[in-house]
N, C-alpha and C positions, 0 to 999 in steps of 0.2 A: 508781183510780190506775193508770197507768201503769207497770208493771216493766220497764225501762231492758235489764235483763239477758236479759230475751226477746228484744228485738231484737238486743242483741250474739250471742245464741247461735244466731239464725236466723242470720245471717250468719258466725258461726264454725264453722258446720254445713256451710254455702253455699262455703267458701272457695277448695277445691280447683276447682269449676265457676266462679266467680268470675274467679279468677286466669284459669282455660281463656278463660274471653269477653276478658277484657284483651290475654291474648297473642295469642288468634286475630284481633283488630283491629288489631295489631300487628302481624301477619306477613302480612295483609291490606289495606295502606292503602290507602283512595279519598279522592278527591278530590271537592271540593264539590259537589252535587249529584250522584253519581255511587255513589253509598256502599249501593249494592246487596247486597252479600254484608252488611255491618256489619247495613243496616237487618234481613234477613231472619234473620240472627245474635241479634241484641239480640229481637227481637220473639218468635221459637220460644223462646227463653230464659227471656223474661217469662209467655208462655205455660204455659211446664213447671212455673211457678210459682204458677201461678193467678190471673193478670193475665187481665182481657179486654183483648186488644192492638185495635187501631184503627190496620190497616196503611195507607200511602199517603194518611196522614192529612195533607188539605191542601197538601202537597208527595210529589212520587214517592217521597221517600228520608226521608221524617219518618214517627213515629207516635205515639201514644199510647195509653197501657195504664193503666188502672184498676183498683182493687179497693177497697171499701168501701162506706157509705153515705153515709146525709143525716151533715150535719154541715160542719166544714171542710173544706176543700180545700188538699192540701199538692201542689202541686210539686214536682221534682224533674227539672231541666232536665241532658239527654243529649246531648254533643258525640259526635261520630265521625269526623268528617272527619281528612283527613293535607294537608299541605302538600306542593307540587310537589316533585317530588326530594329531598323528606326526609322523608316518612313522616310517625312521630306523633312528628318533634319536641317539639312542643308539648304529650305527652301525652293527645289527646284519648280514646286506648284508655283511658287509667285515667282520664280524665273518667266515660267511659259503665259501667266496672268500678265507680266511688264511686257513680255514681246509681241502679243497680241494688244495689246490694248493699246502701246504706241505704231504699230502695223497698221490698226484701226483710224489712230490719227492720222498719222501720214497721209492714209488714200482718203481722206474727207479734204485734208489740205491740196491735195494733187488732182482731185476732182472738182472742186470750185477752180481750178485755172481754166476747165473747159474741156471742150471735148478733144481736143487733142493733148494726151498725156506729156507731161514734161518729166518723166524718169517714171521708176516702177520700184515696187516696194515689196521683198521678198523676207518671207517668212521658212525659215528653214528649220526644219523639225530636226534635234538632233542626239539619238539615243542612247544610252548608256555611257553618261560623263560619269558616273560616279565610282563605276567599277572598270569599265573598259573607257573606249574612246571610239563612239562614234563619228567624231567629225574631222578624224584621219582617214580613215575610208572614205567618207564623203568628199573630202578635199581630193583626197588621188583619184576620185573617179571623176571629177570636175565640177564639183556641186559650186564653188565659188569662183571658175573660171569667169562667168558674164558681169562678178559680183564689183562695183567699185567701191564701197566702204562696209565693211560689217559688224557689226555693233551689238552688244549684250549688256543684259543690269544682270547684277548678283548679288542675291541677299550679301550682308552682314554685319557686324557690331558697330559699327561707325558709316559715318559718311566721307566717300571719297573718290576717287577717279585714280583710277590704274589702267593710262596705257599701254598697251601690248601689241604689237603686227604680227602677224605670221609670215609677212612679206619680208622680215627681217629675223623672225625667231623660228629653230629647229622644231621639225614634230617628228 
């Protein structure tokens, strides 16, 4: 079974560096496809954490980081881009701060089961949502072929859950 409280306390452990990756995206915006500093930010991050990162994965400014085994496959889809002359209005700094930071849980929850992994927790870096769509390209080249559930938070005015599949919705 799963202790819930391990992954909060990976992440309340995390917090202070957490916050740093949000605000450094934030006083750093790029723009779609351009989000060089963000990508090598987010990826060194994952890294210090014991991600195998997979830079320049598919796109210049995407990647992907792993940790686990055989088993499920959780996603965890990472915005970064900023919008033309307004930064991260749209919040995508604390898009890529929530995907990391429950990434972070996750593999503290799936490394207390022990040494043999029971699923793997995948962090997919995904570049310019705001003006293009990076994660059309990524989907046709097969970045979520291995993936069994994929999951993102997105800032906004209220609290709520909107789901959506792609397994059933056109791109």
């Amino acid at each position: 079974m799963v202790n819930y409280q391990l992954a909060e306390d990976a992440i309340d452990a995390r917090a202070q560096s957490l916050q740093q990756l949000g605000r450094f995206l934030w006083e750093n915006p790029e723009l779609g496809f351009e989000e060089v500093k963000a990508h090598d930010y987010l990826a060194h991050y994952l890294e210090s954490q014991g991600f195998h990162v997979s830079r320049h994965y598919i796109l210049p400014t995407a990647f992907r980081a792993e940790w686990g085994g055989p088993g499920p496959v959780v996603a965890l889809l990472c915005e970064y881009d900023a919008l033309p002359n307004m930064g991260h209005a749209c919040g995508h700094n604390l898009i890529a701060e929530a995907s990391v930071a429950a990434a972070v849980g996750v593999k503290a929850a799936l490394d207390a089961l022990g040494p043999t992994k029971h699923g793997k927790v995948v962090v997919l870096g995904t570049p310019a949502e705001e003006t293009g769509s990076g994660k059309q390209p990524m989907i046709e080249a097969g970045a979520l072929r291995d993936v069994d559930a994929a999951l993102m938070a997105h800032t906004g005015s209220r609290n709520g859950l909107r789901f959506r599949s792609i397994a059933v919705s056109k791109l």
